[in-house]
N, C-alpha and C positions, 0 to 999 in steps of 0.2 A: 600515467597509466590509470591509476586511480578515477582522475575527472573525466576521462574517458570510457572506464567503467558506471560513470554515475550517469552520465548523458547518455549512454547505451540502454542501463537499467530504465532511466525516465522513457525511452521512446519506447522499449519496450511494453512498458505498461501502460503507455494511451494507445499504442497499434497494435497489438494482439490481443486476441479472445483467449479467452482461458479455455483451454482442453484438458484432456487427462493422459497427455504425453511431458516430459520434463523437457524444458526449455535448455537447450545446450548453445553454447555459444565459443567459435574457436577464433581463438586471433592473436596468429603465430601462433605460437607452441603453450601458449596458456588457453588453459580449456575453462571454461565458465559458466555455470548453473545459478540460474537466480533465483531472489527469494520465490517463494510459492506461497502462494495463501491457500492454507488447508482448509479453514473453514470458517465462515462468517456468525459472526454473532448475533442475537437479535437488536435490530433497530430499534435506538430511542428517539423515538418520535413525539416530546410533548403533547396531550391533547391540547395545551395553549396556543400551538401553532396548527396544530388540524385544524383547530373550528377557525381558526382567521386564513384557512387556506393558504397561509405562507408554505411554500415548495421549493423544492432548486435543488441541486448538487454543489457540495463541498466535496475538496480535492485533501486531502488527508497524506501529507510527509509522514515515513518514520520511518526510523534507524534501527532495524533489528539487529539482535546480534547473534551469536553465533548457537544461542539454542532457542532461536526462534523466537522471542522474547523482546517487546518493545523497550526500546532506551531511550527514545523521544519522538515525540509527535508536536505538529507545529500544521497550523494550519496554511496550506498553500495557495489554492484559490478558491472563492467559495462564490455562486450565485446571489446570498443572502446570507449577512451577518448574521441574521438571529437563529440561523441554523447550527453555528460554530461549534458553540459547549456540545450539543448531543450530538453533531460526527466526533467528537473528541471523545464521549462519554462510549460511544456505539463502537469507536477504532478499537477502544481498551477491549473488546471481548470477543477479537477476533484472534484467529492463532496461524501460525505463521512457521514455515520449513526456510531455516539458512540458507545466505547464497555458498556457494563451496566453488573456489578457485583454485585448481591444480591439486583436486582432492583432499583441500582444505575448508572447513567451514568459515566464514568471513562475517564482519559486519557490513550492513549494508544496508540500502535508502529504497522506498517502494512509495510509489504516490497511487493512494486506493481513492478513488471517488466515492460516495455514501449522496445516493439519493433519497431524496426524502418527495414521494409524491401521496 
């Protein structure tokens, strides 16, 4: 049930736009709300990579847990290496609303993209 929670969450978050309705999800009798990202933090952007005009998006894992609260981050896929550290430096100051299943708050996995143009 679990890895079908996670592969749900992942497609979740590369095929939906974010609005400001809460994302509910039913299957069978377990009801499921995922994480949310409340609010982004500002982008670290090196000037050592502006002026060489290195760009791309990195794909950013992480485990929140049940008060929103990163427990790990790991980088998933990324356009360019040398972008890595600063989506990882840029994810830490982001903040984040619990998934909650069957009016439970849960740990849970969110893949955020972080462009860098």
């Amino acid at each position: 049930m679990r890895k079908l929670i996670l592969i749900l969450m992942i497609t979740l978050t590369f095929n939906c736009q974010r609005n400001n309705k809460v994302e509910k999800l039913q299957m069978g009798n377990t009801q499921y709300i995922r994480t949310e990202l409340v609010s982004k933090g500002k982008l670290i952007y090196p000037d050592s990579l502006k002026i060489n005009n290195i760009k791309g998006t990195v794909w950013v894992e992480c485990l929140i847990d049940t008060n929103g609260l990163i427990l790990e981050r790991r980088i998933f896929k990324t356009d360019n290496e040398k972008l890595n550290q600063a989506a990882l430096k840029t994810i830490d100051n982001y903040k984040f609303k619990s998934a909650v299943m069957d009016n439970k708050k849960i740990n849970s996995r969110i893949i955020i993209p972080i462009k860098f143009e």
